[in-house]
DODREN-133560 format. One record per residue (C-alpha): y, x, z; residue number from 1; residue in one letter. Coordinates in Angstrom, 3 decimals. Layout:
N
north:Y&east:X&up:Z&i:NUM&aa:A
...
% end
This chain:
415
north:0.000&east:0.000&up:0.000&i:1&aa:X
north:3.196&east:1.138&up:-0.863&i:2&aa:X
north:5.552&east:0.613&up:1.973&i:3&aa:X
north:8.358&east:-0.099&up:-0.527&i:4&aa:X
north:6.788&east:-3.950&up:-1.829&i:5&aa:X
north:5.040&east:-3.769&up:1.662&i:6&aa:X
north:5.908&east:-7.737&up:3.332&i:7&aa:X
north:7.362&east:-6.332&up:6.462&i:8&aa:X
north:11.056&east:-5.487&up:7.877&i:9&aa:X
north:11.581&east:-3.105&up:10.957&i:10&aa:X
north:14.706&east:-4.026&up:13.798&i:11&aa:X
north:16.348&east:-1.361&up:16.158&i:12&aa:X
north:16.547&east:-3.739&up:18.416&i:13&aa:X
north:13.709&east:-5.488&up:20.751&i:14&aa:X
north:14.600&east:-9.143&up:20.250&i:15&aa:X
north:16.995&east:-10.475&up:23.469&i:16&aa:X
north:14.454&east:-13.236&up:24.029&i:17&aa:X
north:11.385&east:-11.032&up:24.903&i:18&aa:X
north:10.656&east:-10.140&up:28.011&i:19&aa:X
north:6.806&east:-8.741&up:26.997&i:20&aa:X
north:6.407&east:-5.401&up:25.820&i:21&aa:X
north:3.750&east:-6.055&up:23.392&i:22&aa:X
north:5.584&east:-8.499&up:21.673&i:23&aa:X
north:9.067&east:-6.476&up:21.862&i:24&aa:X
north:7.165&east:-3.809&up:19.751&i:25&aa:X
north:5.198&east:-5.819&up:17.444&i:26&aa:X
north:8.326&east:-7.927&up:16.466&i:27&aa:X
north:10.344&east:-4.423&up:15.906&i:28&aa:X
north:7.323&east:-2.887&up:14.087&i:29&aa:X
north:7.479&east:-6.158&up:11.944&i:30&aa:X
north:3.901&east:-6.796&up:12.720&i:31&aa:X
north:4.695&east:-10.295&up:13.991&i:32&aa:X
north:6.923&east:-12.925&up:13.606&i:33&aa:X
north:8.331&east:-15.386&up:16.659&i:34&aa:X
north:8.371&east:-19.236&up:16.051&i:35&aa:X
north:9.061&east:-20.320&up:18.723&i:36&aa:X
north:8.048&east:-19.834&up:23.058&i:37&aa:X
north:4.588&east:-18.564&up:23.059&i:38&aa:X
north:3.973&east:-19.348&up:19.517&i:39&aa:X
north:3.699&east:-16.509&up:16.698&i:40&aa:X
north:2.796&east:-15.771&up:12.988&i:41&aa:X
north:1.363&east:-12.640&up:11.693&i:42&aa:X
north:2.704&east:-10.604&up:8.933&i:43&aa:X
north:0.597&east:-8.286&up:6.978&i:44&aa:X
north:0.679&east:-5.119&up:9.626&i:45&aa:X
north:-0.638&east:-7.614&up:11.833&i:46&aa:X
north:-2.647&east:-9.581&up:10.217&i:47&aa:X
north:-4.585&east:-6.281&up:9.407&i:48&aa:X
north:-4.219&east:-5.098&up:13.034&i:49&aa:X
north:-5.907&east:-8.610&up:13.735&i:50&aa:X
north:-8.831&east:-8.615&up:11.281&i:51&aa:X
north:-9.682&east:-5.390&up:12.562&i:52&aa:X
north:-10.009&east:-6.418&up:16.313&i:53&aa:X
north:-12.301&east:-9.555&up:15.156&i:54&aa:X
north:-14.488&east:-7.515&up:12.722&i:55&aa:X
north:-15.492&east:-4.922&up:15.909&i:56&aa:X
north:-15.818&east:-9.018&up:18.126&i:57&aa:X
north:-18.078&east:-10.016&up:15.031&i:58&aa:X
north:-20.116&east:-6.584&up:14.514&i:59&aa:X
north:-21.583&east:-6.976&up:17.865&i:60&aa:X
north:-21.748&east:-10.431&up:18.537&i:61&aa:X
north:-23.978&east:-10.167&up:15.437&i:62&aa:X
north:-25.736&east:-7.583&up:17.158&i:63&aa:X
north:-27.013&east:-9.333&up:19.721&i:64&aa:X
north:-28.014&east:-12.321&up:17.723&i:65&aa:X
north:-25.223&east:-14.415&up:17.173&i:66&aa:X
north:-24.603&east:-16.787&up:14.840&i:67&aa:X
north:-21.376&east:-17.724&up:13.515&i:68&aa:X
north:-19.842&east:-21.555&up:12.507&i:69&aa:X
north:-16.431&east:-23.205&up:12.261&i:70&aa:X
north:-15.905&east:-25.751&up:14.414&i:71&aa:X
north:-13.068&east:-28.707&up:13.807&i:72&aa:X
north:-9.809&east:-28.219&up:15.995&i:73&aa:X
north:-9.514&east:-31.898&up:16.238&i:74&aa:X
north:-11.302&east:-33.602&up:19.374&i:75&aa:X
north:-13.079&east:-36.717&up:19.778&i:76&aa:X
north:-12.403&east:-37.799&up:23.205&i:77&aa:X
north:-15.250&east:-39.923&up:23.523&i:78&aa:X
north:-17.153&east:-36.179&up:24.216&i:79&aa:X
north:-15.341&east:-34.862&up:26.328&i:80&aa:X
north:-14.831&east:-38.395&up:28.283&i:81&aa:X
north:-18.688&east:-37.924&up:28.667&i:82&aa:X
north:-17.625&east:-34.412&up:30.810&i:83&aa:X
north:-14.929&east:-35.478&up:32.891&i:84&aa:X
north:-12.866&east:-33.177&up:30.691&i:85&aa:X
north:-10.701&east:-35.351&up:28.812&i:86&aa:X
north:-8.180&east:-36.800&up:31.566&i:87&aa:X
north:-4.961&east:-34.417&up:32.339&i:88&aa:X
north:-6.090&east:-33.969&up:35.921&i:89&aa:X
north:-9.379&east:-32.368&up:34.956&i:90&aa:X
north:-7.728&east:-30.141&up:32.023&i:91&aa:X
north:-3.891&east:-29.671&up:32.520&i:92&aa:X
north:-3.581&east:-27.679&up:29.468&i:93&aa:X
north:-4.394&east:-30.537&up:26.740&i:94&aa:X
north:-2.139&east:-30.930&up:23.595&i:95&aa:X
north:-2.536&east:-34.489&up:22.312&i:96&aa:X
north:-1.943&east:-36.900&up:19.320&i:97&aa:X
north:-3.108&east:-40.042&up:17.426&i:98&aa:X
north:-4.025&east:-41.217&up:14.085&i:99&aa:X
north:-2.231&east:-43.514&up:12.621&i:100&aa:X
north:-3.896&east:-46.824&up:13.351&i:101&aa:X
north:-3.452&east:-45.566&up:17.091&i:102&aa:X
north:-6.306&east:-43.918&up:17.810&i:103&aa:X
north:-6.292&east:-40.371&up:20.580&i:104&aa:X
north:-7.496&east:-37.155&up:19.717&i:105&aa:X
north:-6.880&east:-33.775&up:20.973&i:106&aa:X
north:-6.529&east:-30.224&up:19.838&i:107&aa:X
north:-9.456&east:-28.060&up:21.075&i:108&aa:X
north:-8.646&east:-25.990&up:24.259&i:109&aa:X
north:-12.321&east:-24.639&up:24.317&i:110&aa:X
north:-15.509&east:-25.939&up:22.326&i:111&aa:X
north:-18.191&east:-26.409&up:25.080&i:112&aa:X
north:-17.871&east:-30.270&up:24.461&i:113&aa:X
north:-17.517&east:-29.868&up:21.090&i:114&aa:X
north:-20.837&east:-27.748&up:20.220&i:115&aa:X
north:-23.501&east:-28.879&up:23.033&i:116&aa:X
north:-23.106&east:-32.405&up:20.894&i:117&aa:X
north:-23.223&east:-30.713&up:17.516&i:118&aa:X
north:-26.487&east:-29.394&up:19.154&i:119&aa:X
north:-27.584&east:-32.264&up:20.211&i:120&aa:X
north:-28.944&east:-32.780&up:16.781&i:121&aa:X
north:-30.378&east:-29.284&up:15.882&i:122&aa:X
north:-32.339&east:-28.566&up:19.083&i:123&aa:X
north:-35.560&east:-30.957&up:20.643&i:124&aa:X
north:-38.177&east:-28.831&up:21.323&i:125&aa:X
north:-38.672&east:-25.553&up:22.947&i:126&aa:X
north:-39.264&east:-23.964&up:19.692&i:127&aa:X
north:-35.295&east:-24.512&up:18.560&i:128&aa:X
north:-34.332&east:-21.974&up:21.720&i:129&aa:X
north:-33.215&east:-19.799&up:22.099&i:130&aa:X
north:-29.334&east:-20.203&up:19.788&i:131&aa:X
north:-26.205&east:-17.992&up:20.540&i:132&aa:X
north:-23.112&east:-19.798&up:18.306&i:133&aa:X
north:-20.071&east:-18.669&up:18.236&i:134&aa:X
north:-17.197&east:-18.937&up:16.295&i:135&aa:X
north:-13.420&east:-17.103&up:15.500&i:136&aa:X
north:-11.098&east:-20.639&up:15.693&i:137&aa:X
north:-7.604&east:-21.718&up:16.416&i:138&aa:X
north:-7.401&east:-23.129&up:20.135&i:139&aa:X
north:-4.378&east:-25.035&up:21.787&i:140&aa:X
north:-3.144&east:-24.680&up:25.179&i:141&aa:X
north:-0.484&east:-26.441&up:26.406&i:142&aa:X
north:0.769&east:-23.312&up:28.974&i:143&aa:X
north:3.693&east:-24.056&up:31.173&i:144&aa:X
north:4.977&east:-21.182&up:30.810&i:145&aa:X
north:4.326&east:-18.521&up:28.007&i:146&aa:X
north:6.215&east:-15.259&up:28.546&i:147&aa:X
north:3.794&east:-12.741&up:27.706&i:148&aa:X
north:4.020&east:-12.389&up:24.037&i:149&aa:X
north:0.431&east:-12.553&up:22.197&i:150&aa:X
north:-1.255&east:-12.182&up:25.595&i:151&aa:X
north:-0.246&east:-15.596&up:26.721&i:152&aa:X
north:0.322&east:-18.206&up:24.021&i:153&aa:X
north:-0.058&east:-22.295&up:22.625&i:154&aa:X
north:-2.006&east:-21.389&up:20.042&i:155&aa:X
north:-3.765&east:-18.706&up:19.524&i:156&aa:X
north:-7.405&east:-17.516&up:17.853&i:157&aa:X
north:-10.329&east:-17.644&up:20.333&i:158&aa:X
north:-13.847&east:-16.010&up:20.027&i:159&aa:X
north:-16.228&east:-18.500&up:21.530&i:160&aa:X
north:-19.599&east:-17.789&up:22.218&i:161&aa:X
north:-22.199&east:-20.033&up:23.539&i:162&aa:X
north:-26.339&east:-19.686&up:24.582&i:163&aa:X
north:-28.623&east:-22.303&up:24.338&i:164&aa:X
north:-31.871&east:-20.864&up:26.617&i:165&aa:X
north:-34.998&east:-22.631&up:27.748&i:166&aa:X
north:-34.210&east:-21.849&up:31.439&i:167&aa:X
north:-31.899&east:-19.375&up:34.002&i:168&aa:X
north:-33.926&east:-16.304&up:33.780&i:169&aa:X
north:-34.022&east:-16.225&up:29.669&i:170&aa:X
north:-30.151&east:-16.912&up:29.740&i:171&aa:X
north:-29.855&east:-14.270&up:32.549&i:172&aa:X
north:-31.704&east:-11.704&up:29.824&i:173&aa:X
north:-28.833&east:-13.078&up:27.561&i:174&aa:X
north:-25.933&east:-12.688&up:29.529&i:175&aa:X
north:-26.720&east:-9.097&up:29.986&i:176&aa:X
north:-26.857&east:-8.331&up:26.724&i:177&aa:X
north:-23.593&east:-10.172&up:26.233&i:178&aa:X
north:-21.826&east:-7.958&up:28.538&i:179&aa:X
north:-22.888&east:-5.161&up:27.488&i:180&aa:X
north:-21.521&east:-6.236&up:23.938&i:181&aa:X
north:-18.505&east:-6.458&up:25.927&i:182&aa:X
north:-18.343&east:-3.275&up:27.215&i:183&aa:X
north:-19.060&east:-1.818&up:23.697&i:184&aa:X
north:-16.100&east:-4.063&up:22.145&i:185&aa:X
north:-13.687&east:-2.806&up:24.755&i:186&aa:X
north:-14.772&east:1.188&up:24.157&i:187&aa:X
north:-14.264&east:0.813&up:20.341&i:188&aa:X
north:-10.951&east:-0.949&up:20.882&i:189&aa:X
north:-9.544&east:1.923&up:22.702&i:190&aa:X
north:-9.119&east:0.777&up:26.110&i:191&aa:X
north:-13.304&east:0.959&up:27.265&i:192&aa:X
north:-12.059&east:3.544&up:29.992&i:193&aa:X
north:-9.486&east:1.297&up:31.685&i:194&aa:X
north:-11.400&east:-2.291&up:31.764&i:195&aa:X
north:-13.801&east:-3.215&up:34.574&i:196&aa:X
north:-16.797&east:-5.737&up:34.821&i:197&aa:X
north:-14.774&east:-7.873&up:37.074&i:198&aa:X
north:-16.174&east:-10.675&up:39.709&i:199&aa:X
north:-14.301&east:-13.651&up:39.488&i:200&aa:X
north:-14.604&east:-17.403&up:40.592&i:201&aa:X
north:-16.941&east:-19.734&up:38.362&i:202&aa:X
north:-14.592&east:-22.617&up:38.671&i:203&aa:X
north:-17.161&east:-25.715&up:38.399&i:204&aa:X
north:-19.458&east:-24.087&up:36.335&i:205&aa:X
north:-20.869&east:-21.338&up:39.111&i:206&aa:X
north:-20.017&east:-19.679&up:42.010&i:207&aa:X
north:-19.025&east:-16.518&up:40.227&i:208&aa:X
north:-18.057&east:-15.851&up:36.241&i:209&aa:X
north:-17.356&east:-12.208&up:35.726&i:210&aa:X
north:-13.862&east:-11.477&up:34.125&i:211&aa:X
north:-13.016&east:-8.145&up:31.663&i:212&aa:X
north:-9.993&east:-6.957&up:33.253&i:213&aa:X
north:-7.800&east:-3.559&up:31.616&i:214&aa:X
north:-5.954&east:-2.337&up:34.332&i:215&aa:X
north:-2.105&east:-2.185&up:33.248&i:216&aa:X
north:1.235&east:-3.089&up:35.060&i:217&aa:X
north:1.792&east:-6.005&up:33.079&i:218&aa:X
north:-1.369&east:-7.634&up:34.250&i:219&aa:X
north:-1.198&east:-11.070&up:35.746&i:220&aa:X
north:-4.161&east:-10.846&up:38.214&i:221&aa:X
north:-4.714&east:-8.231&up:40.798&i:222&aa:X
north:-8.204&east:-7.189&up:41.320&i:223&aa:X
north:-9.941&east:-4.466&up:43.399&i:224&aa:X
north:-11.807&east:-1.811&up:41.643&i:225&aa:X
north:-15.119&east:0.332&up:42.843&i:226&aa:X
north:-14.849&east:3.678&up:40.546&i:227&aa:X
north:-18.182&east:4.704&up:41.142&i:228&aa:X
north:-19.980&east:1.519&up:40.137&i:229&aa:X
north:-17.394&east:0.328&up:36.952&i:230&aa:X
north:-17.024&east:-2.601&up:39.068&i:231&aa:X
north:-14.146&east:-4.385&up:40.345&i:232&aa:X
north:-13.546&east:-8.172&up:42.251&i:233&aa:X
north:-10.473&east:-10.160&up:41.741&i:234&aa:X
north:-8.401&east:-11.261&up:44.303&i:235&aa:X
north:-9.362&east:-14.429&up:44.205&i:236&aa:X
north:-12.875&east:-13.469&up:45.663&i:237&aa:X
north:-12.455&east:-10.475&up:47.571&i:238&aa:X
north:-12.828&east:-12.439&up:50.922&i:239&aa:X
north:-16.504&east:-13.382&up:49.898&i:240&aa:X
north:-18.619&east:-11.367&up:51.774&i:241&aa:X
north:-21.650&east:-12.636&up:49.319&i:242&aa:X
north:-19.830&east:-10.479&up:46.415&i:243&aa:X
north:-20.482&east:-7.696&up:48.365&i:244&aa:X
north:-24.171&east:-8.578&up:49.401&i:245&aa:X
north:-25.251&east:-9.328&up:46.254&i:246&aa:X
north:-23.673&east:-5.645&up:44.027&i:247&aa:X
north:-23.829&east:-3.293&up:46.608&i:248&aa:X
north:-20.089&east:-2.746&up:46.172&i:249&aa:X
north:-18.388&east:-1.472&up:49.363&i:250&aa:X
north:-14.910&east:-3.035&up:50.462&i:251&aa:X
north:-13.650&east:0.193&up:52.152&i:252&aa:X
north:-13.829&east:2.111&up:48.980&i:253&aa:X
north:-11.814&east:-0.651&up:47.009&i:254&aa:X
north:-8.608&east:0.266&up:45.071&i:255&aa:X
north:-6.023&east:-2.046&up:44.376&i:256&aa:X
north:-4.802&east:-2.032&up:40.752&i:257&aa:X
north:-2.643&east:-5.014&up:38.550&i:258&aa:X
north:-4.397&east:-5.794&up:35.722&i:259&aa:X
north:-5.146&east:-7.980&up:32.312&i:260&aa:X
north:-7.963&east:-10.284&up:31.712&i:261&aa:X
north:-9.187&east:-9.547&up:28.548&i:262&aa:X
north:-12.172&east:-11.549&up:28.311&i:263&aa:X
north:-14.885&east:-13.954&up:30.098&i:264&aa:X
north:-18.783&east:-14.323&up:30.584&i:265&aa:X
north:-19.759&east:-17.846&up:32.680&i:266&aa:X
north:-22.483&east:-19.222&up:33.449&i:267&aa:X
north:-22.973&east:-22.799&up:32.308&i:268&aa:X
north:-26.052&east:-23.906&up:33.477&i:269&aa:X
north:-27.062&east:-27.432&up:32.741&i:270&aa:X
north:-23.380&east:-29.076&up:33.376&i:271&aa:X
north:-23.305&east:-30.316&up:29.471&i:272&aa:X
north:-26.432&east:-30.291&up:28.526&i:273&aa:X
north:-26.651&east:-32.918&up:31.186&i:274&aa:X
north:-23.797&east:-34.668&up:30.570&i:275&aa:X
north:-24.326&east:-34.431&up:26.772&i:276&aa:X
north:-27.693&east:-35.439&up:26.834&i:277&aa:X
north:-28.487&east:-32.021&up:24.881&i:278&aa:X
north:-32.446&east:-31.358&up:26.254&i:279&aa:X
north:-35.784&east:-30.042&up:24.650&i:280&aa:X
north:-39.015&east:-30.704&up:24.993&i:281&aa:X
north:-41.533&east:-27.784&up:26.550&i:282&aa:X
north:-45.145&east:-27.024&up:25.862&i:283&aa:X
north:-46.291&east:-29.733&up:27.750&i:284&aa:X
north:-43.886&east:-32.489&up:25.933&i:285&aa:X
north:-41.923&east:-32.302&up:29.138&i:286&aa:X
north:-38.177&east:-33.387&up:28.948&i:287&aa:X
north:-35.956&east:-30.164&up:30.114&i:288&aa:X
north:-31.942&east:-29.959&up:29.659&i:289&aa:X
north:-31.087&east:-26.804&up:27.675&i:290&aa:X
north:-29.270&east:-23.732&up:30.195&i:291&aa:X
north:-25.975&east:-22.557&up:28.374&i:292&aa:X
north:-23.481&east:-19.897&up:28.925&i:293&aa:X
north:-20.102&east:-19.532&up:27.602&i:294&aa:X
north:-18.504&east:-15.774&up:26.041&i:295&aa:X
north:-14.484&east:-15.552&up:25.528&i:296&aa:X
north:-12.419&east:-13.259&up:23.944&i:297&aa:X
north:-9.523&east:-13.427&up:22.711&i:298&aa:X
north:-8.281&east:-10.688&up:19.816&i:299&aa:X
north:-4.845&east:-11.761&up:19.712&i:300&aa:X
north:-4.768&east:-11.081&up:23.502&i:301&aa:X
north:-7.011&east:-7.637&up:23.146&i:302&aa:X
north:-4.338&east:-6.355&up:20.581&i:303&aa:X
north:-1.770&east:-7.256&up:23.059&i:304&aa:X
north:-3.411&east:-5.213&up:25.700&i:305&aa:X
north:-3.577&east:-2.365&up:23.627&i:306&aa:X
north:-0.257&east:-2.393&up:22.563&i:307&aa:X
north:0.447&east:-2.727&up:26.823&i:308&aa:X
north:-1.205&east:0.515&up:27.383&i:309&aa:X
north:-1.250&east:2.918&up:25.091&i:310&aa:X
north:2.476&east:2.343&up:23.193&i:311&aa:X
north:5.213&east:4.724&up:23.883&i:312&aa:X
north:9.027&east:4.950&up:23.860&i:313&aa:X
north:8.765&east:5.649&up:20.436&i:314&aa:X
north:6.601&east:2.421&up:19.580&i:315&aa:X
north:3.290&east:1.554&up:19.050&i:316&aa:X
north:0.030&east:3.611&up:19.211&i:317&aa:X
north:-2.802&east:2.020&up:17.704&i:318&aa:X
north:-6.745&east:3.785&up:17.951&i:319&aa:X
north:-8.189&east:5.029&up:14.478&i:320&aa:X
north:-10.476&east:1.561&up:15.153&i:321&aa:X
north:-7.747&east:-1.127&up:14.638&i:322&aa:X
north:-5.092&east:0.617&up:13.198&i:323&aa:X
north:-3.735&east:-1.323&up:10.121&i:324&aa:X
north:-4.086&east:1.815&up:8.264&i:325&aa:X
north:-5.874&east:5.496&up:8.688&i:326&aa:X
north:-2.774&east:7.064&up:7.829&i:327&aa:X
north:0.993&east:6.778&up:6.943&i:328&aa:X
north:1.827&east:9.043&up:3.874&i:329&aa:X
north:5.266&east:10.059&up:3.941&i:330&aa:X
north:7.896&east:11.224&up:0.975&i:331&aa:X
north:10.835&east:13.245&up:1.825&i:332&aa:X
north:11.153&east:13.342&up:-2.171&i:333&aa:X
north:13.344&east:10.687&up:-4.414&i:334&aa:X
north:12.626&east:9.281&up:-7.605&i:335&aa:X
north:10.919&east:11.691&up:-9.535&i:336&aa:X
north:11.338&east:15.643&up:-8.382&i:337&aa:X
north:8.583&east:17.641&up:-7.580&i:338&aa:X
north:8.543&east:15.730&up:-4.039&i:339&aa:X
north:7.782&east:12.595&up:-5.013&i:340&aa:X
north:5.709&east:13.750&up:-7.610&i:341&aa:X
north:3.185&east:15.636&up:-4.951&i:342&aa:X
north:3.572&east:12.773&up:-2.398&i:343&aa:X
north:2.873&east:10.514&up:-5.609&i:344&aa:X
north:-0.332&east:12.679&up:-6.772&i:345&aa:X
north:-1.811&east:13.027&up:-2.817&i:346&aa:X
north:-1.416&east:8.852&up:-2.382&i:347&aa:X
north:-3.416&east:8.351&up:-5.541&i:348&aa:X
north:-5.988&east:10.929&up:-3.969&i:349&aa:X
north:-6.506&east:9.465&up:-0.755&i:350&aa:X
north:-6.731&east:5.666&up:-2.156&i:351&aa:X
north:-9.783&east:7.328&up:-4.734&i:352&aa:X
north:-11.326&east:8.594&up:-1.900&i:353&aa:X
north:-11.165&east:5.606&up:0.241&i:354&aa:X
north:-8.604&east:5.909&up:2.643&i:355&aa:X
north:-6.561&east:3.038&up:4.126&i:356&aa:X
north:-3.292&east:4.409&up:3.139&i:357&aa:X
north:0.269&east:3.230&up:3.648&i:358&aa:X
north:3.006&east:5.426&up:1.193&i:359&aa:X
north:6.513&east:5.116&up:2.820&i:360&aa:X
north:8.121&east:6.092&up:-1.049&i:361&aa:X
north:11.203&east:4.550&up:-0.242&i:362&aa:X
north:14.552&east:5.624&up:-0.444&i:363&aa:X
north:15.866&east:6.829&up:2.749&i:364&aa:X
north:16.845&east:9.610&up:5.177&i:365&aa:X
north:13.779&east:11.262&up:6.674&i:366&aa:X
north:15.570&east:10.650&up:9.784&i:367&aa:X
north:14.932&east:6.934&up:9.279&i:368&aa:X
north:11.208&east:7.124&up:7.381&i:369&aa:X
north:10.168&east:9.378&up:10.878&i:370&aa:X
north:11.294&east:6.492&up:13.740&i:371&aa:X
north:9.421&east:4.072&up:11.416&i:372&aa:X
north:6.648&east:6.191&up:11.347&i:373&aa:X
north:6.649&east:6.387&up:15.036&i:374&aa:X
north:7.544&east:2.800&up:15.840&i:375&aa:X
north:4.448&east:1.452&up:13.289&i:376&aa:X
north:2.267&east:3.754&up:15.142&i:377&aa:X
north:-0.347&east:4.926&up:12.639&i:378&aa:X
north:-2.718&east:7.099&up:13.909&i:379&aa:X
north:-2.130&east:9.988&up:11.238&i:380&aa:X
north:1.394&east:10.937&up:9.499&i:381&aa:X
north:1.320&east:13.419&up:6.697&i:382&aa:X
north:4.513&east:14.663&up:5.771&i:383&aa:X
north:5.281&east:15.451&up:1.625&i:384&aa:X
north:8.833&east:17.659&up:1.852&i:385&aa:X
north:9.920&east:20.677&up:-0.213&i:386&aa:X
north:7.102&east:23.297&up:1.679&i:387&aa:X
north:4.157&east:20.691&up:0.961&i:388&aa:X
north:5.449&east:20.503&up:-2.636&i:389&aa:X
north:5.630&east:24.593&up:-3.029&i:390&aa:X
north:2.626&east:25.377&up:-0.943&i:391&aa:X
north:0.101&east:22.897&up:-0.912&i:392&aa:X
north:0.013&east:22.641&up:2.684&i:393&aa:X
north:0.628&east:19.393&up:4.046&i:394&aa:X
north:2.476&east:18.533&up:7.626&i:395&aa:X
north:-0.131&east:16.424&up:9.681&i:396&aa:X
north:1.253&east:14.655&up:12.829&i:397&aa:X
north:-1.366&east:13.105&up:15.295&i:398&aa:X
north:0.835&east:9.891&up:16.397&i:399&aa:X
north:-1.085&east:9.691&up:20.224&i:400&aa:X
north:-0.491&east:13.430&up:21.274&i:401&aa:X
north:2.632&east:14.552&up:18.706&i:402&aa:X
north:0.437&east:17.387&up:17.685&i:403&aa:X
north:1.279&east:19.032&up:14.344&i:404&aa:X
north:-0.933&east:21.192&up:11.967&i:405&aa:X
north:-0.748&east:21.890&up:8.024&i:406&aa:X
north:-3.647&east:21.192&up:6.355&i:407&aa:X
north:-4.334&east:21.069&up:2.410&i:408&aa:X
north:-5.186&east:18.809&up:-0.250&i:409&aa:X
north:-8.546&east:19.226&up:0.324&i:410&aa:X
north:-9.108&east:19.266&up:3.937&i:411&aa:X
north:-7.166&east:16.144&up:3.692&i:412&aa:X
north:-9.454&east:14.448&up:1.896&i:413&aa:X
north:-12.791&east:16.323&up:3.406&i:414&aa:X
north:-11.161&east:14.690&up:6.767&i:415&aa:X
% end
């Protein structure tokens, strides 16, 4: 992509209405585009930046057996009357509307409701288990307040998984295997080292769900973390003596840390099977409600997190993994000297050989092409200026440490 026709503008200024970092930086870096409170649009830098996040989600959600589907926005509430779910003391969070000859629906918050009843008609015997479905879809949420850019918005793309298993100890096999897809997603995304297997309150689902949580000063919650075990409890538990019993985890050696929730694991048990009427038969023709467990993440809020930690007071400073591109090809030249020329014939080189490549050619001081090189935050910058074009040697700045080294045509592309 040449960064001349490339759909994007860069500001100076973080807008005055901001108040998140992440979203200061993404609007600057032109990645993103505000509508509106806690609503946003995504422009090609971070649309890319997007896609990349959900392809690592997909890789290993396929990994561990998942299957994926697209399931409607639009709610029946019949289904989720049959839940409790449906009334706006049960879920405070519901956006609503009608048809019109009158009749409710709602925008999808979550999909448990939603899927058990799709399943309803695919599973009836033992032999149908076990199913992990998940989907990358459009949720609504109306939040009462949304002032954490793309960490904490009304509408916003959710990764939903959910088990079907003939009983607690197959969905317990499950669920670790789930979190340890976790785990993986997290270490590819950049932030693996920071984010703890956090224990958390089920709600009315379980006693206990366990949270992802990125430790980071703009985190909401406040959990406690045990270092040797990759553990940590949320506040919200950390009087329960039973957390302790059951992990081994000792309170005395807990350390306090703010962090981000950047994704869920609960238990579902039988709570819509049952109200769903979603069962199987066994072996023995016996009538058994199906055990289910739910599996959030959302990438939108992952990015976010990212851009949280690991951004700098130059701008953003995305991993090699979900970087819009490899690296950002810059030309000190104009029009057509020997510059340009050599910036011209090295872009055409890396796109042959497969790079993800993004040319600044346009025409500006370099002054201007470096700080939006810096505020972009593209792992690799390789500088074309009057020694590249004379010597062959090429400027290569590493974006996350400032280091510089020249390196040539060829290593370039060996690399």
């Amino acid at each position: 992509m040449r960064q001349s026709t490339l759909f994007t503008k860069t500001r100076r200024e973080a807008p005055s209405d901001e108040v998140a970092k992440n979203a200061q930086l993404l609007v600057r870096a032109g990645y993103i585009h505000k509508e509106m409170a806690g609503v946003y649009d995504f422009l090609p830098l971070g649309l890319l930046t997007l896609n990349k996040v959900i392809g690592i989600i997909r890789e290993e959600m396929n990994a561990i057996g998942g299957e994926e589907v697209f399931l409607s926005t639009l709610q029946d509430p019949e289904v989720w009357k049959k839940s409790g779910r449906w009334d706006d003391e049960a879920v405070d969070v519901w956006f609503k509307t009608q048809l019109k000859n009158g009749s409710e629906l709602g925008l999808g918050n979550t999909h448990e409701e939603a899927l058990t009843a799709l399943m309803t008609e695919h599973i009836a015997s033992y032999k149908d288990l076990p199913r992990y479905v998940y989907q990358f879809q459009n949720k609504f949420r109306n939040e009462t307040r949304a002032k954490s850019g793309i960490m904490r918005s009304r509408e916003f793309i959710m990764k939903d998984l959910y088990s079907f298993s003939n009983d607690e100890t197959s969905h317990n096999a499950f669920y670790e295997k789930a979190a340890a897809a976790y785990e993986r997603i997290f270490e590819r995304a950049g932030i693996g080292g920071k984010t703890y297997r956090t224990f958390a309150s089920g709600g009315s689902f379980s006693k206990y769900s366990h949270e992802y949580q990125t430790v980071c000063d703009a985190g909401e919650d406040t959990i406690y973390i045990d270092e040797a075990k990759r553990l940590a409890v949320n506040k919200e538990v950390y009087d329960d003596s039973d957390v302790y019993a059951a992990t081994g985890i000792d309170k005395a050696s807990l350390k306090e840390a703010r962090a981000i929730e950047v994704g869920n694991i609960f238990t579902l048990g039988t709570r819509f099977s049952n109200a769903l009427g979603l069962s199987y038969k066994d072996a023995e023709g016996k009538a058994t409600p199906v055990f289910m467990g739910s599996y959030g993440i959302g990438p939108a809020r992952l990015m976010g997190t990212v851009v949280e930690l690991m951004s700098d007071d130059k701008g953003l400073v995305w991993p090699e993994s979900i970087a819009p591109f490899a690296v950002h090809l810059v030309s000190l030249g104009k029009d057509t000297d020997e510059i340009a020329q050599a910036a011209d014939a090295l872009y055409d080189d890396l796109v042959n050989a497969g790079v993800d490549v993004l040319y600044d050619d346009r025409d500006l001081r370099a002054g201007e092409k470096f700080a939006d090189s810096d505020l972009l935050g593209i792992p690799t910058r390789v500088v074309v200026g009057k020694d590249a074009a004379a010597t062959g040697q090429f400027e290569v700045v590493n974006r996350a440490t400032g280091e510089v080294v020249k390196k040539s045509r060829a290593e370039l592309l060996a690399k």
